[in-house]
C-alpha positions in Angstrom: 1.8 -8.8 7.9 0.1 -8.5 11.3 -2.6 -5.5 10.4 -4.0 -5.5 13.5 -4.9 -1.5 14.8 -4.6 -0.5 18.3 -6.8 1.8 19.1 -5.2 4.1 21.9 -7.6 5.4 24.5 -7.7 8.8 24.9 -7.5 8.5 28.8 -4.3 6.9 28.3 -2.9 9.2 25.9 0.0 11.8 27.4 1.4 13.1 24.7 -1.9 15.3 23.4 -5.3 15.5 25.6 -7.7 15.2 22.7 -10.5 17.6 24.6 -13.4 19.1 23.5 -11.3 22.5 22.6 -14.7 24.8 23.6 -15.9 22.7 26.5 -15.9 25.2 28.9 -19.0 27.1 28.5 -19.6 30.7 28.1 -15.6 31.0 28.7 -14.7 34.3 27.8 -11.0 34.8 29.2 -9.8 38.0 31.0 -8.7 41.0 29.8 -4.7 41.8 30.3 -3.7 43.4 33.6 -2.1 47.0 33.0 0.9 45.5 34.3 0.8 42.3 31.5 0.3 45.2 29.0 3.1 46.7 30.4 5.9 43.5 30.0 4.5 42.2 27.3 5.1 45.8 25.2 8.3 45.9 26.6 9.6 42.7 25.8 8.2 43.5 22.0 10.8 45.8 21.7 12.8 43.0 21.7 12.4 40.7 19.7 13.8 40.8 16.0 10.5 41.5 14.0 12.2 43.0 11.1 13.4 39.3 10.3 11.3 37.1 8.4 13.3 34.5 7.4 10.7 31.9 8.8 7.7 33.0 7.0 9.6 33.0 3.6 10.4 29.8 4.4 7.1 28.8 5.8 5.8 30.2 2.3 8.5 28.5 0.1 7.2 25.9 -2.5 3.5 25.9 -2.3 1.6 24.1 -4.6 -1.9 24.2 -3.2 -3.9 25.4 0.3 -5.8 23.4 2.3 -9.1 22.2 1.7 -12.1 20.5 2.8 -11.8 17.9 6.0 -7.6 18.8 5.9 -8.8 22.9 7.0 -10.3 21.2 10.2 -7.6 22.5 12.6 -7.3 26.1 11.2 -11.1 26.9 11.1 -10.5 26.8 15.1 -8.3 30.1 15.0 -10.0 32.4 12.5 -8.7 35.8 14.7 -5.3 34.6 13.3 -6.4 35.4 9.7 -7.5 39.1 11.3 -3.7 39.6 13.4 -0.8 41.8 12.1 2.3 42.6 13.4 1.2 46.4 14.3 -1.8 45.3 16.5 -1.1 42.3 18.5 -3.4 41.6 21.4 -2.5 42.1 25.0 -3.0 39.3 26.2 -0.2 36.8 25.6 3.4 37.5 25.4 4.0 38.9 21.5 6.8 36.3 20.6 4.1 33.4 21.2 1.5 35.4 19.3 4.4 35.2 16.3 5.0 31.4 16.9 1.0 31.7 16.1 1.3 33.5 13.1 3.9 31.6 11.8 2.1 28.2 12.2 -1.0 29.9 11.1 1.0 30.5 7.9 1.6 27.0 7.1 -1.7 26.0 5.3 -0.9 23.6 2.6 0.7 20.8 -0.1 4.5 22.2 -0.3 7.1 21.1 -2.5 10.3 20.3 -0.3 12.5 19.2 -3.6 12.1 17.4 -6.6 10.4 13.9 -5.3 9.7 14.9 -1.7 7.0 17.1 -0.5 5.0 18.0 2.7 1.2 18.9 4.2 1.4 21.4 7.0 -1.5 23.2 8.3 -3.7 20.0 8.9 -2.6 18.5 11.9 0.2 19.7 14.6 2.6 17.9 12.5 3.8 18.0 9.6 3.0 14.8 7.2 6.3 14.4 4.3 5.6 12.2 1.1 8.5 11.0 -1.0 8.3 9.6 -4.5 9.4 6.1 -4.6 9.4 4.1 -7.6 6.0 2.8 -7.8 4.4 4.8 -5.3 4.6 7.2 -2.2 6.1 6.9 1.5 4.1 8.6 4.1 6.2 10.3 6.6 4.4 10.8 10.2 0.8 10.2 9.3 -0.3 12.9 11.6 -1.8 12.5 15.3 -5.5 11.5 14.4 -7.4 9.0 12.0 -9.2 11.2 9.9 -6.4 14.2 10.0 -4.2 11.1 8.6 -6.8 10.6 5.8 -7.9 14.4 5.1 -4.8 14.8 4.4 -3.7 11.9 2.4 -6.8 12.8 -0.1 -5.9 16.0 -0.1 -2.5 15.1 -1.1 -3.5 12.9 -3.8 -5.1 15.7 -5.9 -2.3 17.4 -6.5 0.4 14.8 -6.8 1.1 12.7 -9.8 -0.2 9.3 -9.8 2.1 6.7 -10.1 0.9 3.3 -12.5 -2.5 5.1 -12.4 -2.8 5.6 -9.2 -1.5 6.6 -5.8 -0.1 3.7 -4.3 1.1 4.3 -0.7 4.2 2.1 -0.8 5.6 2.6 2.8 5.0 4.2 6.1 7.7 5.9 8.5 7.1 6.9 12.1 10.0 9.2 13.3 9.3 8.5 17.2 7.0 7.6 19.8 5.0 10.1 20.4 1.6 10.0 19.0 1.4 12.8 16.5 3.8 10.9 15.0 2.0 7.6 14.3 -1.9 8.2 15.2 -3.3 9.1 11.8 -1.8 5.7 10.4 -5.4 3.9 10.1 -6.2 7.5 7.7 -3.2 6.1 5.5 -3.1 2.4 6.1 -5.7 -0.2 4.8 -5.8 -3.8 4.5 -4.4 -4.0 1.0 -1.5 -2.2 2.0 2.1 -4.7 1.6 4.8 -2.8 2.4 7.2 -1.5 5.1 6.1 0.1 8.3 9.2 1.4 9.9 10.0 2.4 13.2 12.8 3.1 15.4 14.4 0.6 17.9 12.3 -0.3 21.3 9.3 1.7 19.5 6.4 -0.3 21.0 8.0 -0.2 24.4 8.5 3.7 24.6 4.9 4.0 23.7 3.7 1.7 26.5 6.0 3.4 28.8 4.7 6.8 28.5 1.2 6.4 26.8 0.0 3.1 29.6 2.3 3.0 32.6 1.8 7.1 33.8 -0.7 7.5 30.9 -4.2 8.6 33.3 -1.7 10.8 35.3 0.1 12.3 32.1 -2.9 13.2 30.3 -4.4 15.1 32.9 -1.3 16.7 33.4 -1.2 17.4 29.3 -4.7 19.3 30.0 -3.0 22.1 32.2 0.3 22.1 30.2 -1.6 22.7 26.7 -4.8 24.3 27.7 -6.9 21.8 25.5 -10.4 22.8 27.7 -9.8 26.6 26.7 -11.4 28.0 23.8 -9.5 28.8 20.7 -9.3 32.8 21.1 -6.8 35.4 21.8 -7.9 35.0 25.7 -7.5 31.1 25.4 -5.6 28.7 23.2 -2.8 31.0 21.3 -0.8 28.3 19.7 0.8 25.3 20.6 4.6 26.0 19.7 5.2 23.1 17.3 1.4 24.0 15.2 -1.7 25.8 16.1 -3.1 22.7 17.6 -3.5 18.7 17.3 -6.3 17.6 15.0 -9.6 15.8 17.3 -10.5 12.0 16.5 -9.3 8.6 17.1 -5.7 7.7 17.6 -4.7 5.1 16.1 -1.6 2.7 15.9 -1.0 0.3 13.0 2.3 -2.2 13.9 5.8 -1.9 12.2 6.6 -5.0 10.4 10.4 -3.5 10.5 11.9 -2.0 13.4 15.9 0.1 12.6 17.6 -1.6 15.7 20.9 -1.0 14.7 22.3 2.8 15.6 22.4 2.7 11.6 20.7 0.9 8.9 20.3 1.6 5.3 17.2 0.3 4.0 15.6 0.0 0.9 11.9 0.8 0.4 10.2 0.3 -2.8 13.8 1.0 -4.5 14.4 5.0 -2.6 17.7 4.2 -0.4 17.4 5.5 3.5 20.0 5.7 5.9 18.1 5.5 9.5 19.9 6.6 12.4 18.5 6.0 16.0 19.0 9.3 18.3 16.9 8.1 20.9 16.2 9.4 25.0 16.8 13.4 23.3 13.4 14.5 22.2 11.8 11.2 22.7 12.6 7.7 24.0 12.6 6.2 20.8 13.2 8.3 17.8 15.4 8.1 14.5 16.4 10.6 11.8 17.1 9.7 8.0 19.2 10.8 5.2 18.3 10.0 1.1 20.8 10.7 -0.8 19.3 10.7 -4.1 16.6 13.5 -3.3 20.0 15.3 -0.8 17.0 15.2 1.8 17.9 15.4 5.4 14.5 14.5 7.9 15.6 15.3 11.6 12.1 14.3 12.6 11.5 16.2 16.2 15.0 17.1 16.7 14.6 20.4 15.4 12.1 22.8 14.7 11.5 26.5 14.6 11.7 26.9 18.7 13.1 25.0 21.5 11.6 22.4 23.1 11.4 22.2 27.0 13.6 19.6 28.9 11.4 18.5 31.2 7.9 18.5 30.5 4.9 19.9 33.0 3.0 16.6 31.7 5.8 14.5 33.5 7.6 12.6 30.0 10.8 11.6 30.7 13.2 13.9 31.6 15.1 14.5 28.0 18.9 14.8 27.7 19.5 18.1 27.2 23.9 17.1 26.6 23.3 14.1 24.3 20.5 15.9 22.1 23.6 18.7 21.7 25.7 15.9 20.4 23.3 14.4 18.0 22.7 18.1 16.3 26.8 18.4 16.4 26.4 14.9 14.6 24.4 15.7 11.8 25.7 19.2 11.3 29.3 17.5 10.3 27.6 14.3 8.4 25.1 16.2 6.5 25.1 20.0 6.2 27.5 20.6 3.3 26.4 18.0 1.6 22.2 18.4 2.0 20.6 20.5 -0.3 17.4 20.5 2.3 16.5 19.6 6.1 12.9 19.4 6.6 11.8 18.3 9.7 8.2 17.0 11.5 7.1 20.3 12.4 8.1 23.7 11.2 8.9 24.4 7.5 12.4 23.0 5.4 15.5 24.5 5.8 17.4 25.2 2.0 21.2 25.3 1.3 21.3 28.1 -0.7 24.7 28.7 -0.8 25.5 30.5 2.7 25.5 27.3 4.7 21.9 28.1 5.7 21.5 24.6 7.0 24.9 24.7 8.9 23.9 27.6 10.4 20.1 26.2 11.2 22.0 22.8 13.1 24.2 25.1 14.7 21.7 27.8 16.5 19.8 24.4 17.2 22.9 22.3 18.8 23.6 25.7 20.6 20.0 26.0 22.7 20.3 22.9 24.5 24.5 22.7 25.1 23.9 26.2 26.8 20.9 24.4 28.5 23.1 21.3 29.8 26.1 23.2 30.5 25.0 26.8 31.9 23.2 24.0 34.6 25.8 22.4 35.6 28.3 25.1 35.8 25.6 27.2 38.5 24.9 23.6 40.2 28.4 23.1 40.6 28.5 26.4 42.4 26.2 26.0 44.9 23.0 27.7 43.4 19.9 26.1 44.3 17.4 24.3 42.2 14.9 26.7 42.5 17.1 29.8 41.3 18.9 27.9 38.1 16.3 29.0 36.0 16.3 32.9 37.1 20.5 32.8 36.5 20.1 31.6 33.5 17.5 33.8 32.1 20.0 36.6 33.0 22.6 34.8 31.1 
């Protein structure tokens, strides 16, 4: 196996700007305008506080907290520890002080089911571990080298060891972007013999975004995710999908198999996969899988506890808002009844308890971007300009 690294410069990186998160010096922020006070109080009254189905599930299945090097990321946002519900700060609209809360939450080794668990908390995204016969499969090894590694270790103290020890026995990247694959040097070392597997045209989706418009994208990232603002209730709130990306190297090891096929069932170290490429929705390159024998459904960046934007400030490729629809519509009939979990590569699992939880999850998820796609063609049909699209639809 080729076990050549790529080591992905930072200036060519679009995906995350990996800046100095308190680079701006003496940056204190602004207090909120009376009229920011005003809307943001207003639209509180809103929003559905008294359900808290997400943190229960956020909170489902832990079997130890973060420690050590893996804490690295939630150190940065220590007023979150201090936050309730009652006294939110003005400063930021309240529903993406929750999205905070709830991230801030995840802070941990969780079991997802028997065989399969998952560290959230250390990185923006979540890293999944499944049980294979001699070993473990590392699922997204997080966005930066040593994030990859913390967490790995911190993993390992908690799980079972396998033959004596804790053999990584295959890798997974879900997509192309780099949260997804950047921590694999953390994971991967020269002994290691087994499968790397990505999703078809891989390589090329990363040199696409992260080389060809990478200087321009990662400047733009700066402005889209605020990385040069200081972790405070006056700077960086959250970033929707976690708190924030871990800080180090990225880091790319090479698939030695790529799923080119829109399906392939493969077999590694003796768990069965079915991979299923769902690519140019969330990413240019991306898969989901199904294991059967653990009833585990992974929808890698497909879903998640929010919606993701269409077309991003960075300037990604535009995403199709229709097809994404379809692929949710996809799994929902394939796999709901018949999944006893969806867990996903950020946000916490989803459990079929017996009221079609997961059903219900696929469908409120399949429903946000089909009202997307089609609410914006019906007012572009009409006539409405560009420009006022996004005011119709907000009245929608």
């Amino acid at each position: 196996m080729n076990k050549s690294v790529l080591a992905i410069a930072i200036g060519l990186v679009p995906h995350m700007a990996l800046a100095d998160y308190n680079s701006i010096d003496n940056y204190q922020g602004k207090p909120a305008t009376d009229h920011t006070i005003e809307a943001n109080k207003a639209f509180a009254k809103h929003l559905p506080w008294e359900d808290k189905t997400a943190f229960e599930r956020t909170n489902r299945g832990l079997v130890a907290e973060l420690e050590g090097d893996a804490t690295s990321v939630r150190t940065r946002f220590p007023h979150y520890s201090e936050m309730n519900l009652d006294e939110l700060p003005n400063s930021v609209n309240p529903s993406l002080y929750r999205q905070g809360m709830l991230n801030y939450a995840a802070n941990g080794l969780y079991e997802v089911t028997e065989g399969v668990w998952q560290v959230r908390g250390a990185d923006i995204t979540n890293m999944t571990i499944y049980r294979s016969d001699n070993g473990y499969i590392i699922h997204d090894p997080l966005l930066t080298e040593s994030a990859g590694r913390a967490a790995w270790e911190f993993a390992k103290k908690h799980l079972p060891k396998v033959n004596g020890e804790h053999k990584i026995t295959g890798v997974i990247y879900s997509h192309s972007h780099q949260d997804h694959f950047g921590g694999s040097r953390g994971v991967i070392d020269e002994s290691f013999d087994g499968l790397i597997i990505a999703p078809d045209k891989f390589m090329e989706s990363i040199a696409a975004e992260a080389m060809v418009g990478g200087n321009a994208m990662s400047r733009r990232s700066q402005y889209q995710y605020g990385t040069t603002l200081p972790t405070t209730t006056k700077g960086i709130v959250d970033n929707a999908l976690g708190l924030a990306p871990s800080q180090g190297d990225v880091t790319l090891v090479p698939h030695n198999k790529e799923i080119n096929e829109r399906e392939e069932w493969v077999n590694v170290d003796g768990l069965e996969i079915l991979f299923i490429n769902m690519p140019d929705a969330e990413a240019p390159s991306e898969h989901v899988h199904w294991i059967p024998k653990y009833k585990a459904l992974h929808t890698a960046e497909l879903t998640y506890d929010g919606q993701h934007n269409i077309y991003t400030f960075r300037g990604a490729k535009t995403r199709d808002a229709l097809i994404w629809s379809k692929y949710l519509h996809e799994l929902k009939l394939r796999f709901a009844s018949e999944a006893a979990v969806l867990h996903q590569a950020h946000s916490a699992p989803v459990w079929n308890d017996g009221n079609g939880e997961i059903a219900e999850y696929l469908t409120l998820q399949r429903d946000n971007y089909g009202f997307l796609h089609n609410q914006t063609m019906r007012l572009a049909n009409q006539g409405v300009t560009v420009n006022d699209i996004g005011r119709e639809i907000e009245k929608i």
